[in-house]
N, C-alpha and C positions, 0 to 999 in steps of 0.2 A: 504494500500500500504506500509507505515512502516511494518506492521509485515513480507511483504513479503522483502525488503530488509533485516531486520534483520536476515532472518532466512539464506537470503542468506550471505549475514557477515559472520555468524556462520559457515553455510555450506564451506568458501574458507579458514576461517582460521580453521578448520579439516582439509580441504585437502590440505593444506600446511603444516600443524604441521606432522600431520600423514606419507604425505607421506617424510618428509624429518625424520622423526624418524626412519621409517623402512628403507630407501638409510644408514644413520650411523649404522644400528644395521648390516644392509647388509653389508655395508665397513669392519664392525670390525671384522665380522665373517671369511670373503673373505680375510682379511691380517692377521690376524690369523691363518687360512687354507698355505696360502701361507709361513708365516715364518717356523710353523710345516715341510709343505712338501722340503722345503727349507736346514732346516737343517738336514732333515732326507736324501737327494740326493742333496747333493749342486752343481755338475753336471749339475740337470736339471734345476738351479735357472733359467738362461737368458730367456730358456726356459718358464717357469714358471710364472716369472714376464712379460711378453709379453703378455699370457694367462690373469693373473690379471689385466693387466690395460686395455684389451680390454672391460673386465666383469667391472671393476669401470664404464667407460665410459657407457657402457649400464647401469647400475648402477645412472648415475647420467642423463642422457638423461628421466629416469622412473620421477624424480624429477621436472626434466621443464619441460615434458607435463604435470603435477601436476599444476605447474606454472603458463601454459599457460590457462590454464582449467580456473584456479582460477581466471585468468584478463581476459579471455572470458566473466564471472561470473559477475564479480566486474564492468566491463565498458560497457557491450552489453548482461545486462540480457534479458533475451527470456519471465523469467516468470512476471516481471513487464508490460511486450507492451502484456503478455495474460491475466493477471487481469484486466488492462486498458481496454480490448475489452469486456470482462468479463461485467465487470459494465458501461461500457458506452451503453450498447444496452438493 
Protein backbone atom coordinates (compact mmCIF):
# COMPACT_ATOMS: atom_id res chain seq x y z
CA UNK A 1 0.00 0.00 0.00
CA UNK A 2 3.00 2.56 0.56
CA UNK A 3 4.21 1.92 -2.85
CA UNK A 4 0.80 2.70 -4.06
CA UNK A 5 0.79 6.04 -2.25
CA UNK A 6 4.11 6.85 -3.25
CA UNK A 7 3.79 6.59 -6.62
CA UNK A 8 0.68 8.47 -6.26
CA UNK A 9 2.83 11.58 -4.50
CA UNK A 10 4.92 11.39 -7.52
CA UNK A 11 2.10 11.15 -9.90
CA UNK A 12 0.35 14.88 -8.29
CA UNK A 13 3.58 16.43 -7.86
CA UNK A 14 4.11 15.85 -12.13
CA UNK A 15 0.82 17.07 -12.43
CA UNK A 16 1.25 20.14 -10.71
CA UNK A 17 4.91 20.86 -11.78
CA UNK A 18 4.10 20.02 -15.22
CA UNK A 19 1.07 21.54 -15.79
CA UNK A 20 1.92 24.94 -14.14
CA UNK A 21 5.35 24.89 -16.25
CA UNK A 22 3.45 24.63 -19.44
CA UNK A 23 0.30 27.75 -18.14
CA UNK A 24 4.16 30.01 -17.78
CA UNK A 25 5.72 28.81 -20.96
CA UNK A 26 1.87 29.53 -22.38
CA UNK A 27 1.67 33.18 -20.48
CA UNK A 28 5.02 34.08 -21.94
CA UNK A 29 4.58 33.06 -25.39
CA UNK A 30 0.78 34.65 -25.27
CA UNK A 31 2.33 38.23 -23.86
CA UNK A 32 4.98 38.04 -26.06
CA UNK A 33 2.60 37.60 -29.01
CA UNK A 34 0.41 40.37 -27.74
CA UNK A 35 3.37 43.00 -27.13
CA UNK A 36 4.65 42.13 -30.95
CA UNK A 37 1.03 42.45 -32.21
CA UNK A 38 0.72 45.54 -30.05
CA UNK A 39 3.35 47.52 -31.27
CA UNK A 40 3.10 46.56 -34.79
CA UNK A 41 -1.01 48.07 -34.77
CA UNK A 42 -1.34 49.83 -31.56
CA UNK A 43 -4.99 50.71 -32.71
CA UNK A 44 -5.99 47.29 -32.04
CA UNK A 45 -4.19 47.19 -28.48
CA UNK A 46 -7.75 47.49 -26.38
CA UNK A 47 -8.66 45.21 -28.62
CA UNK A 48 -6.01 42.83 -28.37
CA UNK A 49 -5.43 42.94 -24.62
CA UNK A 50 -9.23 41.95 -24.02
CA UNK A 51 -8.51 38.83 -26.50
CA UNK A 52 -5.34 38.09 -24.04
CA UNK A 53 -6.65 38.13 -20.97
CA UNK A 54 -9.75 36.15 -21.81
CA UNK A 55 -6.81 33.39 -23.26
CA UNK A 56 -4.65 33.85 -19.68
CA UNK A 57 -7.86 33.16 -17.95
CA UNK A 58 -8.53 29.86 -19.94
CA UNK A 59 -4.94 29.66 -19.58
CA UNK A 60 -4.83 29.55 -15.81
CA UNK A 61 -8.58 27.61 -15.37
CA UNK A 62 -6.09 24.57 -17.42
CA UNK A 63 -3.89 25.00 -14.01
CA UNK A 64 -6.61 24.36 -11.26
CA UNK A 65 -8.29 21.58 -12.99
CA UNK A 66 -4.51 20.23 -12.71
CA UNK A 67 -5.13 21.29 -9.03
CA UNK A 68 -8.09 19.89 -8.49
CA UNK A 69 -7.15 16.42 -10.09
CA UNK A 70 -4.02 16.46 -7.80
CA UNK A 71 -6.29 16.92 -4.39
CA UNK A 72 -8.91 14.47 -5.89
CA UNK A 73 -5.57 12.30 -5.87
CA UNK A 74 -3.99 13.29 -2.77
CA UNK A 75 -7.36 13.19 -0.31
CA UNK A 76 -9.92 10.46 -2.14
CA UNK A 77 -7.42 8.05 -3.93
CA UNK A 78 -9.73 5.51 -5.91
CA UNK A 79 -6.40 3.26 -6.24
CA UNK A 80 -5.75 2.67 -2.42
CA UNK A 81 -9.92 1.41 -1.57
CA UNK A 82 -8.86 -0.83 -5.12
CA UNK A 83 -5.73 -2.44 -3.65
CA UNK A 84 -7.50 -2.78 -0.34
CA UNK A 85 -10.40 -4.84 -2.08
CA UNK A 86 -7.47 -6.31 -4.19
CA UNK A 87 -5.81 -8.19 -1.14
CA UNK A 88 -8.50 -8.39 1.40
CA UNK A 89 -10.45 -11.14 -0.71
Amino acid sequence: METVIGFTAIAVALLIGLGALGVGIGMGLLGGKFLESAARQPELAPMLQVKMFIVVGLLDAVAMIGVGIALFFTFANPFVAQFIAVNAG
